[in-house]
N, C-alpha and C positions, 0 to 999 in steps of 0.2 A: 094805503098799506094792504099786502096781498092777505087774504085769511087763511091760505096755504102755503107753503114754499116746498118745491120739488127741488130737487137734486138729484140727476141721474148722471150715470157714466157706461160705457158701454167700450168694451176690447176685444181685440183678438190677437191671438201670437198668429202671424201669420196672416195675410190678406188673400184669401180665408184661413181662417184657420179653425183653432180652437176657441170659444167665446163664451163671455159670462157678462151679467148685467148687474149696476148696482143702482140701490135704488133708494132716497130718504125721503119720505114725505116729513113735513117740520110744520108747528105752529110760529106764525111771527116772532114769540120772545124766545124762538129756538129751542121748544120740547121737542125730541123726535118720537113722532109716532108708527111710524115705520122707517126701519132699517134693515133691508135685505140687498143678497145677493144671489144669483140664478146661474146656474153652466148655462147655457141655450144648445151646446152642440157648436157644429162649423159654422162660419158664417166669415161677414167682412169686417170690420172695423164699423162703419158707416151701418150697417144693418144691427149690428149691436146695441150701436148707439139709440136706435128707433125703436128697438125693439124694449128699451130700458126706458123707453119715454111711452110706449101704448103701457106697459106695465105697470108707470107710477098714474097714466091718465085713467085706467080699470079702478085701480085703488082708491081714489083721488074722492068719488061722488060719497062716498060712506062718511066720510070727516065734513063735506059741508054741508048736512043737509039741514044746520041750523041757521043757514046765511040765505035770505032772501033772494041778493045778486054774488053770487060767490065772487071774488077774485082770488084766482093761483096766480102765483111767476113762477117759471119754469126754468131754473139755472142749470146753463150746460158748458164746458169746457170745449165743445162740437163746435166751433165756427160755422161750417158748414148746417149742422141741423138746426141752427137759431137763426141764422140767415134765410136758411130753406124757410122755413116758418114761421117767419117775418115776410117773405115774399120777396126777397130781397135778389135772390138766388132761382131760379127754375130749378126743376125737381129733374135731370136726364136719366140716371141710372134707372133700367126699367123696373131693377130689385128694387129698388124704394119706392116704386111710386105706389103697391098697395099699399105700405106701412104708409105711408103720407095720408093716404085716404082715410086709413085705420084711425088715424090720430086725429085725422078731422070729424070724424062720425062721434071718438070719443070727449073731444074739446066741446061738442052739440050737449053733453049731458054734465060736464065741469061748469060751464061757468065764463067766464070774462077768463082767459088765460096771454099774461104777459113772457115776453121771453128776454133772457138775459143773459148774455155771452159772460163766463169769469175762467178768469184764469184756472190752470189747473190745480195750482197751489191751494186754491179757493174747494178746490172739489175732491180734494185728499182722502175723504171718510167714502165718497159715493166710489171711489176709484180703488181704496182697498178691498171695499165689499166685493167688487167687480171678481178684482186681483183672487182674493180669497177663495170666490165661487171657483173661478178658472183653476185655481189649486186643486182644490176636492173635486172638481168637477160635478157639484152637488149646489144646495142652497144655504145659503147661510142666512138665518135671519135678523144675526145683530154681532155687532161687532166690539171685542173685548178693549 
């Protein structure tokens, strides 16, 4: 059992467009301990998404530093970024490959991190935050 659970979502109207990130870090019996959402500015769809995942992996080292061998899993609705990061996928688009790099320098200071494709029915609360940020164009740090 993971001793984090991340939940991110990442959009944009428009490829590029306008973009905002959501972002839930959760303890296993489902407390959330962070719930936020970010505008980022323009960006793609796919950049969003990565960029919603260095954000929860920044956060991420303060919640475990009571766990010896940490484990996070990392649930995305992204096919693509859980694929990419499973190895499963090559990384082509040259925009993502620092964010790739990014998240590999930051998964060096988390811990054991798993990843987990769910649907997006499944990721609703990380996809409003997203939504909301993109609203205001601001950050939202919890969601009513």
């Amino acid at each position: 059992m993971p001793d984090l659970i991340i939940h991110i979502d990442g959009g944009s109207r428009g490829n590029p467009g306008p973009a905002a990130i959501g972002v839930i870090l959760m303890t296993p019996d489902g407390v959330e301990i962070v719930t936020r959402g970010e505008f980022i500015g323009e960006a793609t769809n796919n950049v969003a998404e990565y960029r919603a995942l260095i954000d929860a992996l920044t956060r991420a080292p303060q919640f475990l530093t009571k766990f010896a061998a940490p484990e996070v899993e990392v649930r995305s609705d992204s096919e693509l970024l859980i694929r990419q990061m499973k190895g499963e996928y090559r990384v082509k688009n040259a925009g993502l490959i620092p964010l790739v790099a990014q998240v590999r320098l930051l998964m060096k200071k988390v811990g054991n991190v798993s990843w987990k494709h769910i649907y997006r029915e499944e990721n609703e609360r990380a996809d409003k935050l997203c939504n909301r940020a993109m609203n205001c164009r601001g950050v939202v740090e919890e969601l009513d």
